[in-house]
Structure formats: C-alpha cells, structure tokens
BANUVO-702091 format. One record per residue (C-alpha): chain; residue number from 1; x, z, y. Coordinates in Angstrom, 3 decimals. Each point is the difference from the previous one (the first is absolute). Layout:
% BANUVO-702091
<fike ch="A" i="NUM" east="X" up="Z" north="Y"/>
...
% end
This chain:
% BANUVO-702091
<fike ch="A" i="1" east="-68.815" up="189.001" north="-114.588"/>
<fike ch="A" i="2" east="-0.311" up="2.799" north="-2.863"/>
<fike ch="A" i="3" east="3.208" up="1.493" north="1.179"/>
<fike ch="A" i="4" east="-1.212" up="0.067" north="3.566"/>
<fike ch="A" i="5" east="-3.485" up="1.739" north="-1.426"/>
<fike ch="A" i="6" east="1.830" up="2.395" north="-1.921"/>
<fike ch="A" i="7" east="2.008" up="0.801" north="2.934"/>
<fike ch="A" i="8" east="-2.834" up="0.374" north="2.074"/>
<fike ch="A" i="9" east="-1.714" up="2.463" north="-2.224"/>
<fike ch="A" i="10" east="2.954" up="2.356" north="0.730"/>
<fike ch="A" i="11" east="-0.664" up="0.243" north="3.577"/>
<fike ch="A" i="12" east="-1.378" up="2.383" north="2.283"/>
<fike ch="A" i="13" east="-3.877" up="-0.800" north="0.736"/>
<fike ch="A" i="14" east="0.327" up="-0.447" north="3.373"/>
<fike ch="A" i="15" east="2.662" up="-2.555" north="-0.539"/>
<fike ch="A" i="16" east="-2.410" up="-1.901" north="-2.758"/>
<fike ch="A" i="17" east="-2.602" up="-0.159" north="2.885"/>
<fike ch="A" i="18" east="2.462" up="-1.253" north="1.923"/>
<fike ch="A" i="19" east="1.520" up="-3.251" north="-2.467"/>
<fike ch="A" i="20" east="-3.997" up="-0.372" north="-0.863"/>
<fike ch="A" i="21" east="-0.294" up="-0.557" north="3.695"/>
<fike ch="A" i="22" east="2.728" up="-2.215" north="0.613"/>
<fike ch="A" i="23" east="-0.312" up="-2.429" north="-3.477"/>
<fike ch="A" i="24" east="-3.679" up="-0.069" north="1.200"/>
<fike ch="A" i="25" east="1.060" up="-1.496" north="3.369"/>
<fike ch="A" i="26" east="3.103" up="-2.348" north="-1.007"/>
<fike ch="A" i="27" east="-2.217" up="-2.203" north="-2.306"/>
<fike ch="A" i="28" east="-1.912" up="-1.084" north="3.065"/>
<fike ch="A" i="29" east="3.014" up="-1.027" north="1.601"/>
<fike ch="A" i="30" east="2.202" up="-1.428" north="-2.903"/>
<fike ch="A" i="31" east="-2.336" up="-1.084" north="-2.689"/>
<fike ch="A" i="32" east="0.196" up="0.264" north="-3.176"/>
<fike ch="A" i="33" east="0.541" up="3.537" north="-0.566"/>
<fike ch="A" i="34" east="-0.774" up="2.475" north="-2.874"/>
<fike ch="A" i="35" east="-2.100" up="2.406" north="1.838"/>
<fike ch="A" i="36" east="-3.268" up="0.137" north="-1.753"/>
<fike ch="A" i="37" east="1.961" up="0.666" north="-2.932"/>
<fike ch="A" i="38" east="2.138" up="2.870" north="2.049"/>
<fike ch="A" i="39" east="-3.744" up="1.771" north="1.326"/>
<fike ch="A" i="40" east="-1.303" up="-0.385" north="-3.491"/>
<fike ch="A" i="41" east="3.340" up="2.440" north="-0.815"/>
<fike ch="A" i="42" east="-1.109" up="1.927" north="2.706"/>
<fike ch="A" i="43" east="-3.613" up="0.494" north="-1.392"/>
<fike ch="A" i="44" east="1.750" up="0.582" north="-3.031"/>
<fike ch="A" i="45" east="1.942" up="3.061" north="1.525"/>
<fike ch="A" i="46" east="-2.853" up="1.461" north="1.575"/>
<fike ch="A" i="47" east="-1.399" up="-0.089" north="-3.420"/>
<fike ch="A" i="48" east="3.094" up="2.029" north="-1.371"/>
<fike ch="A" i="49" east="-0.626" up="2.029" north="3.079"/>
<fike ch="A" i="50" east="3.506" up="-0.600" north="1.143"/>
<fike ch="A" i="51" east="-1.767" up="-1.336" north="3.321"/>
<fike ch="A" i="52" east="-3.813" up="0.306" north="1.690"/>
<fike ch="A" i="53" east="-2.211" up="-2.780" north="-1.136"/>
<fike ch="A" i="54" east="-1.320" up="-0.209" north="4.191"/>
<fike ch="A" i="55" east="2.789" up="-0.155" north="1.509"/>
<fike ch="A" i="56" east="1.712" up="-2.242" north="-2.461"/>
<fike ch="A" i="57" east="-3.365" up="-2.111" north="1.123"/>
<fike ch="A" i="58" east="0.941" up="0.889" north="3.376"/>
<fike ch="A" i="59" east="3.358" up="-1.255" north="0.197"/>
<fike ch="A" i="60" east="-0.539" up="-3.550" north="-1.644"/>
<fike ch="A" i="61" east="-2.859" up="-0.799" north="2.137"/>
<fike ch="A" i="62" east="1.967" up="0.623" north="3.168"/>
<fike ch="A" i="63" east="2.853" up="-1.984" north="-0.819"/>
<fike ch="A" i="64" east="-1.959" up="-3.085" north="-1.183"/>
<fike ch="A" i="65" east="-2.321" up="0.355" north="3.454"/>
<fike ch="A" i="66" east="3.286" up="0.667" north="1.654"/>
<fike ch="A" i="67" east="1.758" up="-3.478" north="-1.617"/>
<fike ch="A" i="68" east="-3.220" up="-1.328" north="0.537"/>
<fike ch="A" i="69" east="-0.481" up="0.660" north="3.613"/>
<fike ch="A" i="70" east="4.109" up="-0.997" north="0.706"/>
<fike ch="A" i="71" east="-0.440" up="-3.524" north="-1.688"/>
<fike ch="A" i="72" east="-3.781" up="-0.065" north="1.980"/>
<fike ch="A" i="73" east="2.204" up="0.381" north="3.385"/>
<fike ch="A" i="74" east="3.232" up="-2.681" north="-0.672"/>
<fike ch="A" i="75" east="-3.257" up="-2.516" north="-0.609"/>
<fike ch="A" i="76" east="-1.344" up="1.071" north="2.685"/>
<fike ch="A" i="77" east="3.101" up="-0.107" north="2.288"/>
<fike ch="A" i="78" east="2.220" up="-2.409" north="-1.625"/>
<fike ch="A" i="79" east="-2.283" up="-2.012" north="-1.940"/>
<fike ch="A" i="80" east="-0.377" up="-2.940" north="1.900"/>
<fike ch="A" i="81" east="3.409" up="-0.244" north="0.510"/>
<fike ch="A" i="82" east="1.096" up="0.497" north="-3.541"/>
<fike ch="A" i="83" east="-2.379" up="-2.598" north="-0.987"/>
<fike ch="A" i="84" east="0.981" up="-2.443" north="2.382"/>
<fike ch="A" i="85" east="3.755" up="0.215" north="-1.045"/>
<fike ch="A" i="86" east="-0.169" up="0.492" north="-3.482"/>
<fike ch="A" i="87" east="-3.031" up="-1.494" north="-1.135"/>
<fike ch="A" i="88" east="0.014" up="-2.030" north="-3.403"/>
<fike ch="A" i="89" east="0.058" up="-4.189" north="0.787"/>
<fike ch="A" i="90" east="-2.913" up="-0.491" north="-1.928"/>
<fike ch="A" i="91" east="-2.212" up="2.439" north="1.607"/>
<fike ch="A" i="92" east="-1.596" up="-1.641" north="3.025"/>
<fike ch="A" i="93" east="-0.402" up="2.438" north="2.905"/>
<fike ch="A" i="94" east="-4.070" up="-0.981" north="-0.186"/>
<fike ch="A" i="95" east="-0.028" up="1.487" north="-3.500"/>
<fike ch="A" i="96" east="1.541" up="3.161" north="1.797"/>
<fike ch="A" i="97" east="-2.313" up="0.373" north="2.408"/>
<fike ch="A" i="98" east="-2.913" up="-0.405" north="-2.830"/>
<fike ch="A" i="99" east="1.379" up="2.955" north="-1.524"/>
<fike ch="A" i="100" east="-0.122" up="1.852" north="3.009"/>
<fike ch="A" i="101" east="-3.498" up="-1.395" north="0.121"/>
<fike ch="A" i="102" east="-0.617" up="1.602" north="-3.264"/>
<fike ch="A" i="103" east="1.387" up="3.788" north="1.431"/>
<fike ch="A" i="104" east="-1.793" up="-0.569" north="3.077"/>
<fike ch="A" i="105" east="-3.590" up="-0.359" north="-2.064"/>
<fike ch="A" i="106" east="0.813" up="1.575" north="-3.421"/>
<fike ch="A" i="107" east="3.295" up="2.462" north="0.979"/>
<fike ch="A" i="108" east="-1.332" up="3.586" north="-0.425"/>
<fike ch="A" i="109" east="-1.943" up="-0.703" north="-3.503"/>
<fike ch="A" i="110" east="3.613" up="-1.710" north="-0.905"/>
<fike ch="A" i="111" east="1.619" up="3.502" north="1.436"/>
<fike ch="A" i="112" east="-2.220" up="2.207" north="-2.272"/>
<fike ch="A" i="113" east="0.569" up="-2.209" north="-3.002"/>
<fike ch="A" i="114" east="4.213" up="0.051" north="0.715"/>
<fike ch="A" i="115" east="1.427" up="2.583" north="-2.105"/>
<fike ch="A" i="116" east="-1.807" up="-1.666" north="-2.924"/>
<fike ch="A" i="117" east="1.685" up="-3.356" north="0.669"/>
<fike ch="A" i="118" east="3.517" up="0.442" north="-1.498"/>
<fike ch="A" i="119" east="2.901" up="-1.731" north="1.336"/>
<fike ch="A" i="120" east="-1.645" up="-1.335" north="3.528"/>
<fike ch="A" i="121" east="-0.737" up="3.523" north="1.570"/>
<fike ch="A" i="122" east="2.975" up="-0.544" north="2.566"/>
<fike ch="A" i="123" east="-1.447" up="-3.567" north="0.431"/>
<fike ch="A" i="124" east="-3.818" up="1.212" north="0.558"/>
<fike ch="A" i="125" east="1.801" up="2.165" north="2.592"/>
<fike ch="A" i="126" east="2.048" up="-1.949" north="1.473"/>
<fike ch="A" i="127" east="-2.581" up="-2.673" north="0.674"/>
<fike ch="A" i="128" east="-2.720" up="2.617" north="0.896"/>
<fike ch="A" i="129" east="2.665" up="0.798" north="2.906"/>
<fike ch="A" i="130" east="-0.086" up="-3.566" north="0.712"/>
<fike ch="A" i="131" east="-3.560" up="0.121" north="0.509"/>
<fike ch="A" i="132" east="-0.343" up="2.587" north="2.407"/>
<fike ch="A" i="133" east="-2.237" up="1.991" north="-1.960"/>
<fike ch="A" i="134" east="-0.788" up="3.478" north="2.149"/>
<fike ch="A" i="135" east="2.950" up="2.339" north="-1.284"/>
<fike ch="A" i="136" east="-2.249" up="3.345" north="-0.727"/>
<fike ch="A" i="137" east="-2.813" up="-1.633" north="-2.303"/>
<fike ch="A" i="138" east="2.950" up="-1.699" north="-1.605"/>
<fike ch="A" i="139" east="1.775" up="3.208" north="-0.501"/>
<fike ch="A" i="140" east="-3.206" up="1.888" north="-1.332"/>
<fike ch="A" i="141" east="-0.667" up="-3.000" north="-1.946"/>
<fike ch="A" i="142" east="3.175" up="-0.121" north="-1.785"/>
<fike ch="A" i="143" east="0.053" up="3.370" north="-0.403"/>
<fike ch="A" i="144" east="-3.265" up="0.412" north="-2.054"/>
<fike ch="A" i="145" east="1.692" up="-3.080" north="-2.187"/>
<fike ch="A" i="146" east="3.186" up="1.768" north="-0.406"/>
<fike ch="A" i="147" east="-1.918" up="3.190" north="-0.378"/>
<fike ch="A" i="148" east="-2.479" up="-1.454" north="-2.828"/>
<fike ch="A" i="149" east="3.164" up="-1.874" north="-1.763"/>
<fike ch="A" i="150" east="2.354" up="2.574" north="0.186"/>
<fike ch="A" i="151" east="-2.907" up="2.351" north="-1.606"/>
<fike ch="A" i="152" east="0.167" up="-2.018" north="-3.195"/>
<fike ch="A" i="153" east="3.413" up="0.308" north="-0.389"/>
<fike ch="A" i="154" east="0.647" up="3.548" north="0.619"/>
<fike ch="A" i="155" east="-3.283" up="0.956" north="-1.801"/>
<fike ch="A" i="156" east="1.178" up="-2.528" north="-3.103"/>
<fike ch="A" i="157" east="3.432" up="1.620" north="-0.494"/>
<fike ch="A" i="158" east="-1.312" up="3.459" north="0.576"/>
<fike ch="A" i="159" east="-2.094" up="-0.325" north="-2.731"/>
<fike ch="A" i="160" east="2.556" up="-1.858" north="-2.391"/>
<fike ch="A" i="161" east="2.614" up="2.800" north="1.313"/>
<fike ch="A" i="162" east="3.246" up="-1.449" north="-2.061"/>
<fike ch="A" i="163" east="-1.716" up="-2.530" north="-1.819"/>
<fike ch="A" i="164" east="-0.147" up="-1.419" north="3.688"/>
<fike ch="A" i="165" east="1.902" up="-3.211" north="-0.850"/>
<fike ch="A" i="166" east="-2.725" up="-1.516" north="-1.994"/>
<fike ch="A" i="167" east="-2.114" up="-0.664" north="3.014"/>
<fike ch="A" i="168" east="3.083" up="-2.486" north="0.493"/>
<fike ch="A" i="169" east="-1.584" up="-2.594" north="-2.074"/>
<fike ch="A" i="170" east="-3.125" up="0.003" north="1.870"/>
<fike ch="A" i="171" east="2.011" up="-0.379" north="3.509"/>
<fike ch="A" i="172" east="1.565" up="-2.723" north="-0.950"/>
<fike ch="A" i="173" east="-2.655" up="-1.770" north="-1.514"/>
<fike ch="A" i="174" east="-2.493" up="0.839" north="2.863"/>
<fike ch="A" i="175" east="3.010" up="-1.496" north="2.147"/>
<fike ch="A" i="176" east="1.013" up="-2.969" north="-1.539"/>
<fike ch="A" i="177" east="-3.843" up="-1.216" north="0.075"/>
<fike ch="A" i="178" east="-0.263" up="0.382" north="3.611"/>
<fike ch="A" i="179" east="3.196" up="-1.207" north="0.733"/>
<fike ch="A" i="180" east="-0.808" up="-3.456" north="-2.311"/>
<fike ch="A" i="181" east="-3.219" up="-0.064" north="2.025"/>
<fike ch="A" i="182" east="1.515" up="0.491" north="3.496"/>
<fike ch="A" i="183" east="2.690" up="-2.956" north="-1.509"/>
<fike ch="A" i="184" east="-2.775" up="-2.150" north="-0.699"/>
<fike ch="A" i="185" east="-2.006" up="0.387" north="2.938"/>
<fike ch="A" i="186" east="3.473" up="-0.328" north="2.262"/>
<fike ch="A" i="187" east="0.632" up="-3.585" north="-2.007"/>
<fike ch="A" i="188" east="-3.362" up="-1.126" north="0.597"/>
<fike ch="A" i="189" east="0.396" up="1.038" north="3.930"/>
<fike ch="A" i="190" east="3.139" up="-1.857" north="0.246"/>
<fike ch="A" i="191" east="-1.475" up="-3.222" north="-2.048"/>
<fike ch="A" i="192" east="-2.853" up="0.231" north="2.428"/>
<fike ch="A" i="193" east="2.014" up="0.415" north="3.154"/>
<fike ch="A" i="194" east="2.232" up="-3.085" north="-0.908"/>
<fike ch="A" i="195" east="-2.960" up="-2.443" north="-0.734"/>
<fike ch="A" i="196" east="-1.314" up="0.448" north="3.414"/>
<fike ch="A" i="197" east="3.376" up="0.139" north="1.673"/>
<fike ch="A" i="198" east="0.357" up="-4.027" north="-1.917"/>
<fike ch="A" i="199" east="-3.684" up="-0.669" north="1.334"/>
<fike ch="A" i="200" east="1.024" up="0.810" north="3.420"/>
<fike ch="A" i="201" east="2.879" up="-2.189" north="0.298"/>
<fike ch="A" i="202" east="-1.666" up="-2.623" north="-1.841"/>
<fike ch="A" i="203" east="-3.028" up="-0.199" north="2.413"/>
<fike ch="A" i="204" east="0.221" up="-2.540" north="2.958"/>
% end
C-alpha cells in the first residue's frame, strides 16, 4: 500500500484523478478496499499542491456514485436471481423480502447515510437495486453522501498534508465500530429469522 502511494505521488495529475476515480469505484464492487485511505492521500496532495483540492473532490465522488449506481443496477437486474440461487440456508426468503420492506419504507434515508456505513456500501446498494428505488433520487442521493464523506477525507488529509497517515487511526476505529455494530445487528437478524422459521413449522 505505501509503495503503491509513493508511486502514485509520482504521477501525472490527470492520471491521480484518474486511479482516485477508479479505487473510488472498485470498493463498491469488491469490498473491502483501501480507498478512503487512498482519497485521504489525495487530499493530502492537494495540500502539497501536487493536485487541485476540487477536483481531487471531484474525482472520488464520481467513482463512488459511479460503483454505487453499477452495484444499484446488478440488484436491480440480477438481484432476484442472485438471491434465489445463492442465497444463505438460513436466511428464509420472508426475511428477504422484510428487508426489501425496510428499502421500500426507509431506503433513501439509508442511501444518504451509506458512505458513512463502512464495509456494507456495496450491500446498501445492491439491495437498494433490489428495491426498485427510482434510479435519479438514488443517484443524487448517493451523491450528496459520497460528496459529504468524501469532503472529510480530502479536507482531513489536506490539512494534515504528510502527516496524512495519522487520520489512519481514526478510520479504522470509526470502522471497526460500525462494522461490530452492523455484525451485531446481522446476528440478531439471523437469530430472529430462525426462531420464526422453527415457529412456523412447529404450528399445526
């Protein structure tokens, strides 16, 4: 990761723009990925005015609405299918449906509130798809989450300029509480789902 950040520092702007763009974009498609860390670099730059602090805003934004808007459409498209052939054995197709109940009443506050949910943002839009939530609020939406997240970042390592790594610690400890409560509230679903799956088949 350092070695990839070092080598991105030697690179044209334009290029920079362009990885920003494209790490932005992958982590809503193959999650986990490092790229809050990689647009806190970026803000970092702008700081060192190797790059512009808007467009390095620019770029990040569009490739996580971008990621966001290409995992929005295989839900929508392939969703039921994927969860029909690949869903989990102990999660009832009701309990599927609830979730999409959930979207259905609660989606677009869950869409503003995305970016700041690490580790389920391809999830959130994956399932949003799922729900048929109308595509342009979703996309405006998610953009003034990405926009407002992404803002942090840039903004946090443009004012650390290269003592940009110590907003590290915060990441990862803003991430690992959301992620233990996301865990927690996924292991409560489950418990919950499998009670009333027993009920059902023990009822008359």
């Amino acid at each position: 990761m350092e070695s990839f950040l070092h080598y991105l520092q030697t690179l044209n702007p334009l290029l920079i723009y362009v990885v920003l763009f494209l790490i932005a974009f992958l982590e809503n498609i193959f999650p986990p990925s490092p790229s809050d860390m990689v647009v806190v670099f970026g803000g970092s730059l702008a700081g060192l005015g190797i790059v512009g602090f808007l467009p390095v805003l620019f770029w990040s934004t569009a490739g996580s609405v971008a990621g966001f808007l290409t995992m929005f459409k295989v839900g929508e498209w392939f969703g039921a299918h994927i969860i029909e052939r690949y869903r989990p054995k102990f999660l009832p197709i009701e309990a599927i449906h609830k979730v999409e109940g959930w979207f259905a009443r609660y989606g677009y506050a869950i869409i503003i509130g995305n970016r700041f949910l690490a580790g389920t943002r391809a999830v959130v839009s994956f399932f949003a798809g799922m729900s048929e939530l109308k595509t342009i609020r979703t996309t405006l939406l998610s953009a003034v989450s990405a926009l407002a997240w992404n803002a942090v970042l840039v903004g946090g390592g443009y004012a650390l300029g290269q003592n940009w790594t110590a907003i590290g610690f915060y990441l990862s400890t803003y991430s690992q509480f959301v992620t233990g409560l996301m865990v927690l509230a996924a292991i409560a679903w489950g418990i919950r789902a499998l009670i009333l799956r027993r009920r059902r088949k023990e009822e008359p």
